[in-house]
C-alpha positions in Angstrom: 140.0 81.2 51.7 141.5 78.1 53.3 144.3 76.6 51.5 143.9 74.4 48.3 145.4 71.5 50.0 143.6 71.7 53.2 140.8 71.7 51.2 141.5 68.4 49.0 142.3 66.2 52.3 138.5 67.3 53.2 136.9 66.3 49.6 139.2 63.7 49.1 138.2 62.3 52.6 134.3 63.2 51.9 134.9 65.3 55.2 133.1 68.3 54.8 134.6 71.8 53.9 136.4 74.0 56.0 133.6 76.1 57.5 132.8 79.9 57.8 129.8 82.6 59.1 127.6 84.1 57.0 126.0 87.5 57.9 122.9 86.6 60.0 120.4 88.3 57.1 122.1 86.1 54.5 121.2 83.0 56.9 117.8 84.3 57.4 117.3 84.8 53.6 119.1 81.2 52.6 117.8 79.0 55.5 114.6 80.2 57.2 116.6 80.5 60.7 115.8 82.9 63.3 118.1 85.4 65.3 118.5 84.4 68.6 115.7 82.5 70.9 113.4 82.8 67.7 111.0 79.8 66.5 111.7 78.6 62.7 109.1 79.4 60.3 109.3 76.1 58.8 108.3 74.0 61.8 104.7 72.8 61.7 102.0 75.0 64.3 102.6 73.7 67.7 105.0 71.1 66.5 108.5 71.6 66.5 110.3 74.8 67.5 114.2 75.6 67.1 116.1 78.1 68.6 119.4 79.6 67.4 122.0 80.5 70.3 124.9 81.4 70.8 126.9 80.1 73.6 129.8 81.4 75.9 132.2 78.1 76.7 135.3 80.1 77.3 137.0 83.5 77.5 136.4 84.9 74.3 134.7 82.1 72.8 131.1 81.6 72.3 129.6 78.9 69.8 126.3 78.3 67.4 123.9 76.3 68.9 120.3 75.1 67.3 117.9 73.6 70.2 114.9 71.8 68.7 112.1 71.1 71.2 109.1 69.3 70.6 107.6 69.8 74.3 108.0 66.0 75.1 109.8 66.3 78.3 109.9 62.4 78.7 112.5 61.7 75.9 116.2 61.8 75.9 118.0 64.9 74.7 120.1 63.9 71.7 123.2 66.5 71.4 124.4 65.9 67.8 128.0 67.2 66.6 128.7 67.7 63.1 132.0 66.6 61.5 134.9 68.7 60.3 134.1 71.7 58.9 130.5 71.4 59.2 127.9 73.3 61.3 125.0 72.7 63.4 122.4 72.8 60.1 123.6 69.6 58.5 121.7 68.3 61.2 118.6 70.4 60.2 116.3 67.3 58.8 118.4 64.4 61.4 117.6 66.6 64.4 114.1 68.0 63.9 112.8 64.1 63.5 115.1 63.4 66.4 113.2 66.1 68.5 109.7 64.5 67.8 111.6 62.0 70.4 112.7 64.4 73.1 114.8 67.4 72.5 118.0 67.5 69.9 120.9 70.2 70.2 123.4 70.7 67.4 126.6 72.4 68.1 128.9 73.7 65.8 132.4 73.4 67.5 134.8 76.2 67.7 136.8 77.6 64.6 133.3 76.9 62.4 129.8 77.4 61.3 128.5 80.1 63.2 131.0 80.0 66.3 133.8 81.9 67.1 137.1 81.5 65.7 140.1 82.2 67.8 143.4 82.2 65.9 145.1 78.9 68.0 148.0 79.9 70.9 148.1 78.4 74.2 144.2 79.9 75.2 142.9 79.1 72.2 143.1 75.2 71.6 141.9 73.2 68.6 142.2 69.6 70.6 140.1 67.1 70.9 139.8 67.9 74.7 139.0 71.3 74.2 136.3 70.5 72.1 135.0 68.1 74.6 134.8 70.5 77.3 133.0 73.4 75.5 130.3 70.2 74.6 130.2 69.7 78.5 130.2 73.9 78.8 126.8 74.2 76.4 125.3 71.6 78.6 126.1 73.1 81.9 124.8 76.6 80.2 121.4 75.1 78.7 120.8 73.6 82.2 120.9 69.7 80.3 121.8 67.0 81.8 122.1 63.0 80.7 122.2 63.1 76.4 122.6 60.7 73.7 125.5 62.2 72.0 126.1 61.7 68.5 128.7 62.5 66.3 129.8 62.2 62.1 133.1 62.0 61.1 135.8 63.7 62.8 133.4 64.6 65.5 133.4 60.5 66.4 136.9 61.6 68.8 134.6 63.8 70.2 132.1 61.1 71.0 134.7 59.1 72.8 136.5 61.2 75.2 133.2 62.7 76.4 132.0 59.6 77.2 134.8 58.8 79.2 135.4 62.2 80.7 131.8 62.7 81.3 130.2 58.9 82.2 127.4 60.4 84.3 126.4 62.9 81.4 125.9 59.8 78.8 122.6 57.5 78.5 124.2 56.2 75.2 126.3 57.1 72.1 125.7 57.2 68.4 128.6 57.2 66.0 127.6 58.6 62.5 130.1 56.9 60.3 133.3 57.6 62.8 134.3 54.7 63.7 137.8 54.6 62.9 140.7 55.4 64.3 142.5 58.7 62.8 146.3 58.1 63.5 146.2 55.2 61.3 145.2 57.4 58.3 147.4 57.2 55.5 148.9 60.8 54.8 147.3 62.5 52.2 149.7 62.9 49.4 149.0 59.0 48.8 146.0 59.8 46.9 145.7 59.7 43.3 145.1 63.5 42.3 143.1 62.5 39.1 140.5 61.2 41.7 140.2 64.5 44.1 137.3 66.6 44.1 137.7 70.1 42.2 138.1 73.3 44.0 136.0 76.2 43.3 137.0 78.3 40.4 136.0 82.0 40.1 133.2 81.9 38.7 132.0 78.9 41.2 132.7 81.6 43.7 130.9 84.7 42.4 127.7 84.3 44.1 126.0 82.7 47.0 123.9 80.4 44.0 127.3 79.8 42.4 129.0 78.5 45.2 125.0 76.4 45.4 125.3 75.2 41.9 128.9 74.5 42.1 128.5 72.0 45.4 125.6 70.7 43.6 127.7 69.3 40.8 129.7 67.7 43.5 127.4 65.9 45.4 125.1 62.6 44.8 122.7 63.6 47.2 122.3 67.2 47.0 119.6 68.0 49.9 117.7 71.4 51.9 120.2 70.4 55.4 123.5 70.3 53.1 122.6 73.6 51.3 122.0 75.4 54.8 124.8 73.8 56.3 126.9 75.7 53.2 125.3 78.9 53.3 126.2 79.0 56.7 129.5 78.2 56.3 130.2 81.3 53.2 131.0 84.7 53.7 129.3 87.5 51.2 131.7 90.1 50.0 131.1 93.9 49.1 130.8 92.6 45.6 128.8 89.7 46.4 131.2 87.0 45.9 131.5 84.4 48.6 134.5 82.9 50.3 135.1 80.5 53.2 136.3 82.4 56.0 137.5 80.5 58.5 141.4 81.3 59.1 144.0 78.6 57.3 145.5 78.2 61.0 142.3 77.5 62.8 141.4 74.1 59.9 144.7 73.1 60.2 145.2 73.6 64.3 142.2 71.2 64.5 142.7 68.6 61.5 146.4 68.3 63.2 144.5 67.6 66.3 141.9 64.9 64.8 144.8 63.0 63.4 146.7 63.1 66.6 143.6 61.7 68.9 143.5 57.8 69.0 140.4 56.9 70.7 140.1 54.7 73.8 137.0 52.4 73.2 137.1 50.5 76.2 135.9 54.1 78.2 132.6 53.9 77.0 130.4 52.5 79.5 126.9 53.2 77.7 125.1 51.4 74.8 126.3 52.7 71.5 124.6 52.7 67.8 127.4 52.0 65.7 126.4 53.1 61.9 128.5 52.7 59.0 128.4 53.7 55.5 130.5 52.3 52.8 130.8 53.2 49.1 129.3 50.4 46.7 131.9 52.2 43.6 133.5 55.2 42.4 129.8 57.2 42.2 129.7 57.4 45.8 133.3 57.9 46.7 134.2 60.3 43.8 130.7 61.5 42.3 132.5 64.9 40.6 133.8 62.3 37.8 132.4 62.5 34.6 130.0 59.4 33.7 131.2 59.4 30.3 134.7 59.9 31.4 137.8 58.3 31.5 137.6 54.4 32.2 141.3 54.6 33.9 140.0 56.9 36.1 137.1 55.4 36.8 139.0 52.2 37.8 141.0 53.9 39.9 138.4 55.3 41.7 137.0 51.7 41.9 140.3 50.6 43.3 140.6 53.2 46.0 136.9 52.0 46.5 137.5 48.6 47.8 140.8 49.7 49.5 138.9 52.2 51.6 136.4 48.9 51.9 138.5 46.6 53.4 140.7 48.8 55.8 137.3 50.0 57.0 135.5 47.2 58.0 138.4 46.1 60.7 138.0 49.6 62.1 134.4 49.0 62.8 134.8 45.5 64.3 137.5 46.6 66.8 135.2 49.5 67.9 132.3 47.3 67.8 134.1 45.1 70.2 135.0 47.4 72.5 132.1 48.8 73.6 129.6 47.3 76.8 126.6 45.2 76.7 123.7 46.3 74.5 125.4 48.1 71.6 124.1 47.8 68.1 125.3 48.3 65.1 124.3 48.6 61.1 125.7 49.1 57.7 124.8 51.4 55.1 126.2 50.2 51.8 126.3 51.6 49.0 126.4 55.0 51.1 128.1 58.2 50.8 130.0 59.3 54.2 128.8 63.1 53.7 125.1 62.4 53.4 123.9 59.4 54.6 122.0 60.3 57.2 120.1 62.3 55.7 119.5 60.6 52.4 118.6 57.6 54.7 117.4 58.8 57.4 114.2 56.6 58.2 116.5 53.5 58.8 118.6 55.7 61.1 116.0 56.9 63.1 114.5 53.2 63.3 117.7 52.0 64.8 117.7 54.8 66.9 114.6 54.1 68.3 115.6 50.8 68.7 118.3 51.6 71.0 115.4 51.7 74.1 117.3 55.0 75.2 115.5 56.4 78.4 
């Protein structure tokens, strides 16, 4: 299991766990997924139909990809890439509306989710150019050719180089709460430990509906795409007990990476939907704390509330400023990083729709 203090950067942060496989019955069981090149159950007759792939992008590398295709040719293809740790189904609701508009892929990137994960050395790379170029490698694969690319997080650096690598591959861009720059994040033993989010115990870790229950307690917003987007990031042992599996080297190889990228703005040549979500107080930043709990805590948690408040907004208005002719851009306050597309996703997918992407 990764390390303790990997870990806490990513729940201190709200960016999502360090990610794993799970055993292709266990997904099938958990998520209603398919094996490979098979329709979901869930989707409505006729209506939307998702694939699960799996996708070589370099020697020894193949990664997870869910295609969700609603047969309308005419729209854009959004390509949607989850933020650290996560996999392709915390997209599962985001991308099966955004496929009633087109076609929508989710990738998980290398070293999570379902994808491979190469132990890092001079082949196997955990950079944000790498990760860029195995995007570009799915699309060359899938035969797709301009997107709307969209990413949450960590994924935002992502975003940002493709765009600028890869102009003629980009009708327009969609930053899901990423817009901020990285290498201006304060390190992480700044933050007050009474106000980071527990780690699993034992018990929390006994089962698959342990490990359920335990996130449950952790989260504001528990919803069906976060719950598959954790089952397919566990690993079931011979006694049933779950783990994360993805190797301590390969989460730290790429949140080294993320915090070394600083992203270049003025490369993007497309329209871009610029969403932020901010916390409105300690419930959405910190929702693990007891509402009958300490009051010193709880203003602390207030505190590091507005802090992360006002560096924040400065981060969205020098991206904002950056970017061409035709950009849009909206706040979702009070909002929780993790989950806001999801919880609000009928004003996302207005604004999308808004955007006039072709």
């Amino acid at each position: 299991m990764p390390s303790p203090s990997l870990h806490s950067f990513a729940h201190r942060r709200h960016l999502l766990r360090a990610a794993t496989a799970v055993p292709a019955a266990l997904f099938l069981a958990a998520c209603g997924g398919g094996g490979s090149d098979r329709p979901d159950p869930l989707a409505p007759p006729s209506a939307i139909r998702v694939t699960d792939r799996r996708v070589p992008v370099a020697p020894g590398v193949s990664l997870h990809v869910r295609d969700w295709q609603s047969g309308r040719l005419a729209g854009p293809t959004f390509v949607l890439l989850p933020g650290f740790g996560a996999s392709a189904a915390h997209f599962n609701s985001l991308a099966r509306a955004l496929a009633q508009r087109g076609r929508a892929i989710a990738i998980s990137c290398r070293g999570f989710g379902r994808s491979d994960k190469p132990l890092p050395d001079d082949t196997h790379r955990y950079d944000t150019g790498t990760l860029v170029d195995d995007v570009h490698a799915v699309l060359q694969a899938l035969g797709v050719d301009r997107i709307v690319l969209g990413g949450h997080s960590m994924a935002g650096n992502q975003v940002t180089l493709f765009a600028g690598r890869y102009p003629e591959r980009v009708r327009g861009l969609v930053y899901l709460d990423t817009n901020f720059d990285y290498t201006t994040v304060s390190p992480d033993d700044s933050d007050d430990p009474a106000l980071a989010e527990p780690s699993p115990t034992e018990a929390d870790t006994a089962s698959v509906a342990a490990m359920i229950a335990f996130n449950q307690r952790l989260n504001r917003n528990w919803s069906a795409p976060m719950e598959a987007d954790l089952v397919d990031k566990l690993e079931v042992k011979a006694d049933g007990s779950v783990g994360f599996n993805t190797p301590d080297a390969v989460a730290a190889a790429m949140h080294v990476a993320g915090r070394q990228f600083s992203p270049d703005y003025k490369t993007v040549r497309v329209p871009a939907l610029v969403l932020t979500a901010l916390p409105g107080d300690w419930r959405d930043m910190c929702p693990w704390l007891a509402t009958d709990g300490d009051a010193r805590t709880k203003e602390a948690a207030n505190a590091a509330v507005r802090l992360f408040n006002t560096v924040r907004a400065p981060d969205a208005d020098r991206l904002f400023a950056a970017l061409p002719a035709g950009s849009q851009r909206a706040l979702f306050q009070p909002a929780t990083h993790v989950d806001f597309f999801i919880e609000r996703e009928a004003e996302v997918l207005r604004l999308v729709d808004g955007m006039g992407w072709r």
